[in-house]
C-alpha positions in Angstrom: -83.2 4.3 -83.6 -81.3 7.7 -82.9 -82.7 7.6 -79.5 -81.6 4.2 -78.3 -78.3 4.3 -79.7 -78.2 7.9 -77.4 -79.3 5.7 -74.6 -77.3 2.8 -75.0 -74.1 5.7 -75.1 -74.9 7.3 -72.2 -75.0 3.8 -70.2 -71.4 3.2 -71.9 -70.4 6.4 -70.2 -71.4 6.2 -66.8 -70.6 2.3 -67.1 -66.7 3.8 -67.6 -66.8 6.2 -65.0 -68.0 3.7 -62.5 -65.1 2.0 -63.5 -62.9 4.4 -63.1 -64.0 6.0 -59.9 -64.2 2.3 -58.1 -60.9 1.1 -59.4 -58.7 3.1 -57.2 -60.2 2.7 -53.8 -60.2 -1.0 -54.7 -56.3 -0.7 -54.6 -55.9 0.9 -52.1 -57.8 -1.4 -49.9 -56.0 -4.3 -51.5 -52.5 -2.8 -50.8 -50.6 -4.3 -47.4 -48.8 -1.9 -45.4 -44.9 -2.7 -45.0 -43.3 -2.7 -41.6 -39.3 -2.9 -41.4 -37.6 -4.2 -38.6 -33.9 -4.7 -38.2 -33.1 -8.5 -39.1 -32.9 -10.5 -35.5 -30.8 -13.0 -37.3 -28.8 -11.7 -39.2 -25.0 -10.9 -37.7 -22.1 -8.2 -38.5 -21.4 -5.9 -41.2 -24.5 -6.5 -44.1 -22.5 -5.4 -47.7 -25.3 -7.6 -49.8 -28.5 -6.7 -50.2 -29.1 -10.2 -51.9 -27.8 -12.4 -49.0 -29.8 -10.4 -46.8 -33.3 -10.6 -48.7 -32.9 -14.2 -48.6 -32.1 -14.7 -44.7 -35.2 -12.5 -43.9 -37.3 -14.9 -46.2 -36.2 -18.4 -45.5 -35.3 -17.8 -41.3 -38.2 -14.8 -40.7 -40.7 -15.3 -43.1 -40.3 -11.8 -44.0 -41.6 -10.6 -47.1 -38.3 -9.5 -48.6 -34.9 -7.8 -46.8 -32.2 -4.9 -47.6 -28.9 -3.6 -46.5 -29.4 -0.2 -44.9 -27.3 2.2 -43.1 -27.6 2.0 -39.6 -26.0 4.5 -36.9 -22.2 4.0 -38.1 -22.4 0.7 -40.0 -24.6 -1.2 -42.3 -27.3 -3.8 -41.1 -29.8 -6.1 -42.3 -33.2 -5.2 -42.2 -36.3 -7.1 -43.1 -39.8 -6.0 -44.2 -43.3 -7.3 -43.1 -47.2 -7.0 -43.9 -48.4 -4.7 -41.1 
């Protein structure tokens, strides 16, 4: 009895550490690399973030946008999957 329940243990534990050790490369290849590129329709001064996120979804299919500084002003920038 002793000895199976040792057995039956010791597949517990390297049945966790397989887990463990396969879970992060598993995210890693699941994660999508995000590309920004300044907004080609948005135009002028971009003061909300908000307004910004939404014209990148709904007119460039972007995946979300920001307000960023840019040289002396601010502009709208939107981000993509890679």
């Amino acid at each position: 009895m002793a000895k199976s329940l040792s057995s039956f243990a010791t597949f517990l534990a390297l049945l966790c550490l397989f887990f463990l050790l396969s879970t992060p490369n598993e995210m890693k290849m699941a994660e999508a690399k995000i590309c920004e590129k300044r907004s080609q329709t948005w135009s002028g001064w971009c003061g909300n973030s908000s307004h910004c996120d939404r014209q990148c979804k709904n007119w460039e299919n972007a995946r979300h946008g920001s307000c960023h500084a840019d040289g002396l002003g601010w502009a709208c920038f939107c981000y993509f999957n890679c």
